[in-house]
N, C-alpha and C positions, 0 to 999 in steps of 0.2 A: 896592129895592136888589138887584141881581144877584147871584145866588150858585152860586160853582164850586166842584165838588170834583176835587181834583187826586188819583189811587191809584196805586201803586206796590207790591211784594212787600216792600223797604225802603226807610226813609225817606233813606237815602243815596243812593238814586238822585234822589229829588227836588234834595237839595238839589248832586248833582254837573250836571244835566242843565237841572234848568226853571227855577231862583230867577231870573232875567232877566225871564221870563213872569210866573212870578208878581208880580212888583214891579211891572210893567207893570198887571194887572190890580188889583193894589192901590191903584194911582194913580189908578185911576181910578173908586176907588170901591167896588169889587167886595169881598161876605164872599169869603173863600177859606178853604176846609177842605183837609184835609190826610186820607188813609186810608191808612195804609202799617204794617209793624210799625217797631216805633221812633220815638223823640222826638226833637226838638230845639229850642236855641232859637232859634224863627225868627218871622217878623214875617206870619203867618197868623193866623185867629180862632178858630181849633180843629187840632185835633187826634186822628183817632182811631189808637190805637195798637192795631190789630190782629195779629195772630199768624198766618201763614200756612204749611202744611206744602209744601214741595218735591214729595212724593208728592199729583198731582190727586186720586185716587181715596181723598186719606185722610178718615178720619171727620169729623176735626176740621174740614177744608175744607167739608163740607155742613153743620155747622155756622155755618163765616164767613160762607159763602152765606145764611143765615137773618139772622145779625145785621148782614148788609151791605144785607138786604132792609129789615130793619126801620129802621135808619139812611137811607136815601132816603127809605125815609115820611112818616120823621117832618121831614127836613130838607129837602124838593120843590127841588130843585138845577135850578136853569136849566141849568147847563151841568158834565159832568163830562168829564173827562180821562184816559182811563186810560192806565197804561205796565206793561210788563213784560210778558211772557204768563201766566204764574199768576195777577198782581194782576188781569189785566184780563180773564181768564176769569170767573173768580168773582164779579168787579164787575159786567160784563154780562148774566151770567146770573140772578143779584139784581136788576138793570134789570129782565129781560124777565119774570120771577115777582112783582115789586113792586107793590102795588095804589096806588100814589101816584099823585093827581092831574095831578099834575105829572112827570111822567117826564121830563122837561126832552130835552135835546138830549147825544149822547154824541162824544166821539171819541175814536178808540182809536190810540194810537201806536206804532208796532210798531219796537222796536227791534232784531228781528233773529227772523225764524219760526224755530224748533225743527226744522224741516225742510227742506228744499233739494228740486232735481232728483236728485240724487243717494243720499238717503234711502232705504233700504229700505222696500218697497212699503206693508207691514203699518205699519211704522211711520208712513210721512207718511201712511198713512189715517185712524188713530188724532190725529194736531193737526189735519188738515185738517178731519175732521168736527168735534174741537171747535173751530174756528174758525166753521164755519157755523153751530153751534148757536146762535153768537154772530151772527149776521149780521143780525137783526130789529131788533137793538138798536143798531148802531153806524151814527150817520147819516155820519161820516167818520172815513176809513181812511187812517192815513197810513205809509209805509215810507223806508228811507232807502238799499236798496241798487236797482240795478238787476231783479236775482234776485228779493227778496219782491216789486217793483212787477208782475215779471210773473207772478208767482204768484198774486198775491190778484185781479190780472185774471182770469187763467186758472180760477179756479176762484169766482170770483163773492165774493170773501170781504166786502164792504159794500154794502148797497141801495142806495146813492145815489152816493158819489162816491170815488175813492181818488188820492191825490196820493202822490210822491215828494219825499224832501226830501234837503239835504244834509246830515243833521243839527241835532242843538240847538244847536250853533253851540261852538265852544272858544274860549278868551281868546286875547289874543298871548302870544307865550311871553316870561317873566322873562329876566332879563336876570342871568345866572352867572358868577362868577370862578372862575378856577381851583381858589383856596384851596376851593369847594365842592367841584369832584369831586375834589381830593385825602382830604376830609374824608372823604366819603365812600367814596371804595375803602375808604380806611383801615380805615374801621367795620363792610367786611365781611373784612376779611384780605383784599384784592386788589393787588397792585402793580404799579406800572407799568408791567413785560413781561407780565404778564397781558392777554389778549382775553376783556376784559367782556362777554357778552350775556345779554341781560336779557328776564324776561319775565312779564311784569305781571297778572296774572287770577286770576279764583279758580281753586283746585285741584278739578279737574270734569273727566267723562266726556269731554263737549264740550271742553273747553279743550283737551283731550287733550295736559298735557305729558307723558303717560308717553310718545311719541313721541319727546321729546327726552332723557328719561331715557335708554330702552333706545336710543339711536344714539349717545350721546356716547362710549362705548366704540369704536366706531368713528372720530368727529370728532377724539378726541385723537391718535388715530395718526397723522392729516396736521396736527392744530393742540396739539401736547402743552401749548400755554400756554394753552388755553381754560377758562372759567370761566364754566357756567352757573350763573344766580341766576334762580331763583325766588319773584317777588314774587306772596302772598297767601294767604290762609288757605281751607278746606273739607275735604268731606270727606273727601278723597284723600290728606292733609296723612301719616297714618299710612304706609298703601298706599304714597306714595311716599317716605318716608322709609325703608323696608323695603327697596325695591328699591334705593337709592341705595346702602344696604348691602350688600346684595346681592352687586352689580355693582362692590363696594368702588370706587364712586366719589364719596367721601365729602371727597376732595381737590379735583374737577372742580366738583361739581355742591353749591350753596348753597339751603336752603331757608328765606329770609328770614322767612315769616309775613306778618303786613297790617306794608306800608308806609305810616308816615303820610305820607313825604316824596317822593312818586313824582316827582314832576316833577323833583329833584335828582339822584334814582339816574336814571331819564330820561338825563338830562344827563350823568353820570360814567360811563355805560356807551359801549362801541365801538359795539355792534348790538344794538337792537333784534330780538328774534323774535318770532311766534307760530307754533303751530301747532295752532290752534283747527280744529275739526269744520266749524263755519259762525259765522260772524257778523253781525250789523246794521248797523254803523258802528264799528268798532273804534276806544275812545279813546284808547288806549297806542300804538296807531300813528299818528294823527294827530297827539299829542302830541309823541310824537319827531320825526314830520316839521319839526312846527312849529320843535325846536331842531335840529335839520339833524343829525338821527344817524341814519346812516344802517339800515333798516329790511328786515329778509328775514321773508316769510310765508305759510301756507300757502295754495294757488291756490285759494281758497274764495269764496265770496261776503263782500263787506263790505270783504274783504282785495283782491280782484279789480280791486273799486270805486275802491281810493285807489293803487293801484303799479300801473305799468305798467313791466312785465320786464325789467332791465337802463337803465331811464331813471331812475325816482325811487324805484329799491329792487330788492327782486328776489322773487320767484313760488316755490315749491317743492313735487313732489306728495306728499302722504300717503297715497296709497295708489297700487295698479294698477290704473291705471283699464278694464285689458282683464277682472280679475276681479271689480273693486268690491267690494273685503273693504275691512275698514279695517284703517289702519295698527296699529290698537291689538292685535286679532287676528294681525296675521302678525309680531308683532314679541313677544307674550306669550311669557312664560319664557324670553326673548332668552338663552341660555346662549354665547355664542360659537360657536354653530355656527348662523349666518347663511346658508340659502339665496340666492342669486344673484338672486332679484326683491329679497330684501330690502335687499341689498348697492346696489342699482341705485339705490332709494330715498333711502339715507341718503346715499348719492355723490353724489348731486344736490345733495344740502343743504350735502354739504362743498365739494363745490364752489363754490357760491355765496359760502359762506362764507367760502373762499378768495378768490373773485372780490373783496369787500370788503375784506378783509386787504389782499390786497396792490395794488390798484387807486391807482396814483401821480393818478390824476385824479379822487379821487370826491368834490372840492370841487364837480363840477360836479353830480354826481348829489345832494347835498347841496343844491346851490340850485335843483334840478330839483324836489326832495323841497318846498322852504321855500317856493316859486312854485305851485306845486301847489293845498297846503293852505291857500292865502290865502283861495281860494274856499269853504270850511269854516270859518269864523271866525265870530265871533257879529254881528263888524256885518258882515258880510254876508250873514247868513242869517235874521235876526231880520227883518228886515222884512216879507221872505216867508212866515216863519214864523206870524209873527204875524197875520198878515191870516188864513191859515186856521183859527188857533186863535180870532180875536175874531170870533163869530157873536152875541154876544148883540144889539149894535146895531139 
């Protein structure tokens, strides 16, 4: 009998992204083990609930590396899976240290490099080599935006072969009544003159909502009925809670925590935003796509991938790109006295934002958005998908 291991950083990502695959391979036979922190009940033959630190370089990670070596030993895994970049650092590098008979077959699923073209030099040197460290071990490499496919070319990141995908594929979207997104505003104090925009992710360096924090002080000046919400929980959760104070915009700017019910607030919101650092395949934007609301985000990769500018959403930059600082830097201790590149920046954003306010046609950008992301759907990308994941045959 065939036996996979599926790893992840958490076990929520498994079951938001691959339970499709896995059910597939359970059908057909196959043990599937599960390596991620966290449990659930799910219809796999194990489970290890491992602990993994955010910081690579921490102690406790050359630890997991030991007990992630000693777990392939003992379990000689035909074929393992990895996702996430920390779970799949750590996984692969236990591969290539593991004295098991069976090193089985690996592939490594990248849903979005830690790095770009853009990345500061020291910094993308630092993931790039540890990706190569990984490269002995990963017989396929798979990505899902344009950007990482040409990265991991350009720098050799698998021995044998690397595919692009369109993702793991999203369901069709539910089908909402009103009475939900009335229920909803309701439940955050929003009303219906209120401009909803929503924005779904953990609270992170990378996510970079302090971008939208420190510009809403300017957004409300041309939009006084805006209302950002902030769905998700991390580190920054304090951090930004400080500054929202701060900026006494404690009226504008909502910091929801983890949504269980994303797809509804989804739904009950005007616009979608992000203004993430870089992405993989952003799900909160495809998701919205899917319910035809409309979507503004930062000109990054991932985000690149799924809006093209003023057709099925709109583009906006987070930084100068003649200095290439980041936006988080020229916008820190944002006190109302805004230099004129910074002003340039956040004009952009409200403009756009304007552009979807009051845009009398954006029922069509709306079905430009819904035509779009058909081709990102699970039955049409599982098939594809699948063929490169089922090697064991």
């Amino acid at each position: 009998m065939k036996k996979i291991l599926y790893t992840a950083s958490r076990i929520s990502h498994i079951l938001n992204f691959h339970m499709p695959y896995i059910n597939y391979f359970k059908n057909k036979g196959y043990t599937i083990h599960i390596l991620s922190e966290g449990t659930a009940n799910i219809n796999v033959d194990k489970i290890y609930n491992i602990p993994f630190e955010k910081k690579i370089t921490s102690i406790n990670n050359i630890l997991t590396i030991k007990t992630v070596k000693h777990i392939l030993h003992q379990e000689q895994y035909d074929l393992i899976i990895t996702n996430t970049s920390l779970a799949s650092f750590i996984v692969r590098i236990a591969k290539q240290i593991s004295k098991a008979k069976n090193h089985g077959r690996l592939i490594n699923i990248s849903h979005g490099y830690l790095f770009s073209k853009n990345t500061p030099l020291l910094k993308k040197i630092l993931y790039v080599t540890a990706e190569k460290l990984c490269v002995k071990s990963t017989d396929l490499l798979i990505t899902m935006n344009k950007e990482d496919f040409e990265l991991a070319n350009k720098y050799k990141l698998c021995k044998h072969k690397i595919e692009n995908i369109k993702g793991m594929g999203i369901t069709p979207p539910p089908i909402f009544t009103y009475d939900i997104k009335q229920k909803t505003r309701l439940k955050y104090n929003i009303n219906s003159n209120d401009i909803l925009i929503t924005y779904a992710g953990e609270l992170s360096k990378r996510k970079n909502q302090i971008f939208l924090i420190q510009s809403m002080k300017n957004i409300i000046k041309k939009i006084p009925n805006a209302k950002l919400l902030l769905a998700g929980n991390g580190e920054l959760y304090d951090f930004y809670k400080q500054e929202i104070n701060r900026l006494d915009l404690e009226n504008h700017i909502i910091l929801a925590g983890f949504v269980s019910q994303i797809k509804e607030l989804i739904f009950s919101s005007d616009i979608i935003i992000s203004s993430s650092k870089s992405e993989g395949l952003p799900f909160n934007i495809m998701e919205a796509m899917s319910l035809k609301i409309p979507v503004i985000a930062s000109n990054v990769k991932g985000h690149n991938d799924l809006i093209k500018d003023a057709y099925n959403g709109y583009l906006f930059e987070i930084e100068d790109k003649k200095t290439e600082k980041s936006s988080i830097k020229k916008l820190e201790l944002y006190d109302n006295s805004v230099n004129s590149d910074n002003i340039k920046i956040i004009d952009e954003l409200t403009e756009k934002l304007l552009k979807i306010i009051n845009d009398k046609n954006i029922s069509i950008m709306k079905e430009n958005e819904a035509a779009f992301i058909k081709d990102y759907m699970i039955d049409r990308v599982f098939g594809r998908n699948i063929k490169l994941l089922d090697i064991l045959d």
